[in-house]
Each structure stands twice: as C-alpha cells, then as structure tokens.
N, C-alpha and C positions, 0 to 999 in steps of 0.2 A: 442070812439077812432077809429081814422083811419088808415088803411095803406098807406103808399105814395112809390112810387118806382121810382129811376132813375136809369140810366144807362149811361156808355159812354165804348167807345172801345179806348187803349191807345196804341200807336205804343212802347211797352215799353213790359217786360216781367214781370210776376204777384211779381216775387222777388223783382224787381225794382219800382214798384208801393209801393207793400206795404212798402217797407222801404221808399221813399219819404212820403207816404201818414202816418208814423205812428214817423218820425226825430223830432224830437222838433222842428229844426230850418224849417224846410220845413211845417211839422201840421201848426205851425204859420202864414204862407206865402196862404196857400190853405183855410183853415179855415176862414181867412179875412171874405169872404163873406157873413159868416155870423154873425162877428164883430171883427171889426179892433180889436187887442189884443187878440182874441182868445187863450188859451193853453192851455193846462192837467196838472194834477200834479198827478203822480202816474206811473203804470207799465204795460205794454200792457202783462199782464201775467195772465192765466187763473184762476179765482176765486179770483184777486186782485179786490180792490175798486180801483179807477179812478174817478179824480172829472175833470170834465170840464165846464172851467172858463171863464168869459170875465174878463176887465179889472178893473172894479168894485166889481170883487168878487162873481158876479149873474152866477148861471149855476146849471148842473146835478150831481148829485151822482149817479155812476154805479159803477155796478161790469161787469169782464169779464168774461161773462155767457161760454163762449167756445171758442175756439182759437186753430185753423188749420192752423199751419204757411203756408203761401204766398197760401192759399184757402180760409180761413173764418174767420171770427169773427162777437161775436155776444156779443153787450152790453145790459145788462139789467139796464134800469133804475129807482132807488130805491127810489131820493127822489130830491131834490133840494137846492139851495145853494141861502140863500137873504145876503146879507152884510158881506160877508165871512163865515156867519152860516146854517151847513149842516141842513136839516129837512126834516125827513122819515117819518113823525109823521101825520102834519098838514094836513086840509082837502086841501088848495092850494097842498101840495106832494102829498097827495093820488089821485088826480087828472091826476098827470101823472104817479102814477106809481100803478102798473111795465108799464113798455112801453120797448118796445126792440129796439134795430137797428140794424140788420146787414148787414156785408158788405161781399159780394161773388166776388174770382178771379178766374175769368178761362180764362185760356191758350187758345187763338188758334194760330197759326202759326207764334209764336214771337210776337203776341198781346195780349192784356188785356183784355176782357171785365169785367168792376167794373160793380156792380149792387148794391144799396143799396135799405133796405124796411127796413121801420120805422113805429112804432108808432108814431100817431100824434093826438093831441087835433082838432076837427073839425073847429076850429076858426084858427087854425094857420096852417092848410091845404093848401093853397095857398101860402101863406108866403115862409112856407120849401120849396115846390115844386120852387118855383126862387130859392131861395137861394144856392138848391142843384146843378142848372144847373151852377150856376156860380161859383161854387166852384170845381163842376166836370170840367170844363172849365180849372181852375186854377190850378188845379194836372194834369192833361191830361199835361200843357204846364210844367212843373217842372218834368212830368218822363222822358219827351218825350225830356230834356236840359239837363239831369242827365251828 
C-alpha cells in the first residue's frame, strides 16, 4: 500500500470548504470525478460507519477514525461494498483495509489549503492521483460560488 497526497489552496474559508465539501447535495457534484453518482450514506460524526457508494452499490465501508471540525478528518477504511453487500471479511477487503484518508484544513489569510493523504493499492496509484486533481478542481470552483 501506498500514500498518495494532493493538495489545492481555495479562495474560500476552512468552514466554507468543509461544509461544501462534506453537503450531500454539493459531496455529490465534486465527488463526480471520481464517479458520476457518487454519495455517502451515513454521518460525518466521529467513530460513526460511513459507506461510500457509486451508483451500482460498489464502494468503501469506514468509520470516522477522528474529526476536528473545519481542521480534520480522518477516515479509516474497513472493508468494501460488491452489489450492495458490505465485506470486512474477504481477502479482496482485507486488501484494502485498514487504509486511511485524511483530509487537513488550514487557514491562511481567508484561504484554504485542503491537503489529502490516502492509502492506496499500488495498482490504483495513478488512477487516484488524476482523479483527485479533478475533483479538488471541482470543490475549489463550488466553495469558491458558495
């Protein structure tokens, strides 16, 4: 497993960020990039489960390993989700997990800098790395129209 890190600076304040980047209806709209239908189903609340889903039902089981409002958060990821059915169990889950991601806000002078660092499978190293820039792209332009 790898780490991967991006970054962007958003003309927006970390408050502002993090509520666009965490609304249902906005997650939906920045998340695209990395599949149309993207959403959560759960509670951005520390040591809540949190599943995140595409549109098929395919995605992550986390929990919210920690949570510093408009500072931090940090998901741990526990297992994965095939055809609506969670699994913590299987060698394909235990492959990814635990893998973490967090995301760091800090403030400088009425700006944002987001930073995320992720676990990642070395096969899908590349992959995330685009998909992250286009999606940090895509929240950048939705704090920044708030």
């Amino acid at each position: 497993m790898k780490k991967i890190h991006s970054e962007i600076t958003i003309n927006a304040s970390p408050e502002t960020v993090w509520n666009v980047m965490l609304d249902d209806n906005t997650y939906r709209k920045w998340t695209s990039a990395f599949a149309e239908g993207s959403h959560y189903e759960g509670s951005w609340k520390q040591g809540e489960k949190i599943l995140f889903l595409d549109p098929e039902g395919t995605g992550m089981v986390s929990v919210i390993a920690e949570l510093r409002l408009y500072e931090f958060i940090s998901l741990e990821h526990i297992g994965i989700i095939q055809d609506g059915i969670e699994d913590t169990e299987s060698e394909d889950a235990k492959k990814w997990a635990p893998a973490f991601e967090n995301y760091t806000f800090e403030e400088d002078n009425g700006k944002t800098k987001l930073s995320i660092d992720m676990d990642i499978l070395d096969e899908f190293e590349e992959m995330f790395t685009e998909m992250w820039k286009n999606a940090l792209k895509k929240l950048k332009i939705l704090s920044e129209n708030v």
